[in-house]
N, C-alpha and C positions, 0 to 999 in steps of 0.2 A: 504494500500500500504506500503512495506517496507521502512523502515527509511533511507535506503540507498541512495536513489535516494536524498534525502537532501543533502551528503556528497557528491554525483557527482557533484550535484547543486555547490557547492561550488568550487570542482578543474574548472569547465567549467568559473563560473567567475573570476578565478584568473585568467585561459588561455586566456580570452577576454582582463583584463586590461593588463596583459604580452604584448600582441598583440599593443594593442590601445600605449602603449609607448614605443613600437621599433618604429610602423610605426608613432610615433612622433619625434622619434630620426633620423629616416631614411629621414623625411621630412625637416629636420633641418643639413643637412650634409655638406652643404656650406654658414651654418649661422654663420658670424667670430663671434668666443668666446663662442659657444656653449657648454655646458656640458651636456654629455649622463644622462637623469636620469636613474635612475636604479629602479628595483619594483625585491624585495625580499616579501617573502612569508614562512608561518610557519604552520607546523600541528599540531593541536589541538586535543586530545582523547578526546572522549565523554565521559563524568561519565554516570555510572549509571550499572542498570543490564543486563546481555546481550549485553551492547554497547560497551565495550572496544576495540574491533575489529574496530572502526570507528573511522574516524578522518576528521577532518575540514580541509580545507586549507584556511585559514586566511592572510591575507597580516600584513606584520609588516612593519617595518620604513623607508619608502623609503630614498633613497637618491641620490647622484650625483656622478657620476666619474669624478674627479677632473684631470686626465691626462690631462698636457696641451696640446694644439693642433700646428701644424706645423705653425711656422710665416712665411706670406708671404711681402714679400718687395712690397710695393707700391708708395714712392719716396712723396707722398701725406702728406700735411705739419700739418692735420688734422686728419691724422690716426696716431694710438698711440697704442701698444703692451704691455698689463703689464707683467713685469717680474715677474718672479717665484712664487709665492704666493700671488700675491698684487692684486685687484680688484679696479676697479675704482667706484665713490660712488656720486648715481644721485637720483633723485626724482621723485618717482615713480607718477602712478594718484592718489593713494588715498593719494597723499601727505608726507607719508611718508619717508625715507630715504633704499635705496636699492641700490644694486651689481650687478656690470655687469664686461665680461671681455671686451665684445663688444666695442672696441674703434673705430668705425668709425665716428666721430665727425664733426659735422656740424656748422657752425651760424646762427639763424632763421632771420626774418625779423624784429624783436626786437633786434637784437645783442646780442642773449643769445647763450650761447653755449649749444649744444643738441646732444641727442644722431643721430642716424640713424632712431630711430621710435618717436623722437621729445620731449623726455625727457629729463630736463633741468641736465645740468653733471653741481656738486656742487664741490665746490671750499672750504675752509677750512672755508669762512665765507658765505659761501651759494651759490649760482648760480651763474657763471661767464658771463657777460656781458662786448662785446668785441665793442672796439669803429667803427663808420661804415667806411668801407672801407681800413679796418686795414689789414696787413698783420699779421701771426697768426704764432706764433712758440712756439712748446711747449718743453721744457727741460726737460732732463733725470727726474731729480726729480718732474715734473708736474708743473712747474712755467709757466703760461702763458704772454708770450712775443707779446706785439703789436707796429705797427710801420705802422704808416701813411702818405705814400710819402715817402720825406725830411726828417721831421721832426722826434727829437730823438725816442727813441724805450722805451716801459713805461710797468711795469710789471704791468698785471691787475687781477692775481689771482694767487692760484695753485691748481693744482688738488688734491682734498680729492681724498687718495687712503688708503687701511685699508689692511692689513695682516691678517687674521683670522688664530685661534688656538684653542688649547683643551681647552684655555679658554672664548674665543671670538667664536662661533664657527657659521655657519651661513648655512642656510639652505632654498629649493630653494620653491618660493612662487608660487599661482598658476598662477601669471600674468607672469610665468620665471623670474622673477628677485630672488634674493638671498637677503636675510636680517638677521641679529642676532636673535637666536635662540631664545632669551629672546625678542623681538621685539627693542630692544633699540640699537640706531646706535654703530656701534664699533668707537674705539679710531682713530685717524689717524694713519699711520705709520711715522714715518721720514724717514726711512732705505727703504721705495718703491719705486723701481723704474719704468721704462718706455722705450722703443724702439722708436722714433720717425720716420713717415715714412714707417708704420708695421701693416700688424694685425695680432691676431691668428684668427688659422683657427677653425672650430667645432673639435672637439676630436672624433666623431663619427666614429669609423671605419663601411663602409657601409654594408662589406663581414659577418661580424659578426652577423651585425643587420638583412640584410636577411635571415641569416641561423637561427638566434632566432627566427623568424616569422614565417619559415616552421615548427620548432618545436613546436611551441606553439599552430600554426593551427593542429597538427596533435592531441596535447594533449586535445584540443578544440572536435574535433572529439572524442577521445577514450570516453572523459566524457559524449559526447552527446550518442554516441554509449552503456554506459551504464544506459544515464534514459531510455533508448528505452527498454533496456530489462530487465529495472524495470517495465514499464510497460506491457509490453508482459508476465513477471511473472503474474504479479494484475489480468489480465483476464485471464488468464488458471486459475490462484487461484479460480476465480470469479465463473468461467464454473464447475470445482469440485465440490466449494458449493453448485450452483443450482441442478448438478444430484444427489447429496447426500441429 
């Protein structure tokens, strides 16, 4: 059988994972603080004799579209919007340290503060634990304010937020969160700031993402439509040899 059908092999699965991450992007399109991942892909020439007319489609280095997404006011003393470049910096389950822009902020039943999927949001000296029955206000810079009743009002953390950059540079894992490229937490920023009463929304434009799924279904087809008549080649081949 010709070697071809290998290299359609190849465009048909880059069309599938294309597919499989719009319609992960598509699914995520009123997830606040989402980032569209992105799936680029590159063509490879065959070495050798006779094969330079072939070529591979390879995926290379994915990554994310960092476009922020539209902030919606929600008056909510617990919801938190990072400004411009700034990431808020939680712990993930394998325990590690990871990024989110996701600020819908919760307190568990422990008095930790957590994200919306129950991830403890770390504070400059680790997890923030809010006293019970506290009222909860969090300031521009991430200072978390509590205040019980009556009684005076007592800062019990601030939120680690990080800036990443061409030096720091973070990249996004397969649980969704985001972590330093080199695995090692980045620095805090001082200069991060915060919307209080705010989320961002996904960055997912939806119209886009549909239209990438028709395409990709179609490219999906042309690559299936050429092993078919890789094969249908193979048995005419086949048919030739026997009457000869």
């Amino acid at each position: 059988m010709d070697r071809f059908i290998y290299t359609a092999m190849t465009g048909a699965n880059a069309a599938a994972h294309r597919q499989q991450v719009l319609t992960n992007n598509l699914a995520n399109v009123s997830t606040p603080g989402f980032r569209a991942e992105l799936s680029t892909f590159r063509a490879v020439p065959i070495r050798g004799d006779g094969a330079t007319t072939r070529v591979f489609a390879l995926e290379a280095t994915a990554g994310a579209d960092h476009k922020p997404g539209a902030i919606q006011i929600t008056g909510r003393a617990l919801d938190v919007a990072a400004q411009g470049d700034a990431w808020f910096a939680v712990q993930g389950l394998d325990g590690t340290e990871a990024y989110t822009r996701a600020g819908a902020f919760e307190v568990n039943a422990e008095g930790t503060l957590v994200t919306a999927n129950g991830l403890p949001v770390l504070g400059d000296g680790g997890p923030i634990v809010v006293p019970a029955n506290a009222h909860v206000d969090i300031g521009a810079d991430g200072t978390v304010n509590t205040r019980v009743g009556n009684e005076p009002g007592q800062v019990v953390g601030r939120l680690k937020m990080v800036v990443p950059d061409a030096d720091n540079p973070i990249r996004r894992g397969e649980d969704g969160l985001f972590r330093g490229a080199g695995g090692d937490p980045l620095p805090a920023s001082p200069v991060a700031r915060l919307q209080d009463g705010a989320l961002e929304g996904s960055n997912v434009n939806p119209v886009e993402a549909m239209v990438g799924m028709i395409a990709a279904a179609r490219q999906y087809e042309l690559q299936m439509r050429m092993l078919q008549n890789g094969e249908g080649n193979d048995r005419a081949a086949s048919q030739l040899l026997n009457v000869s």
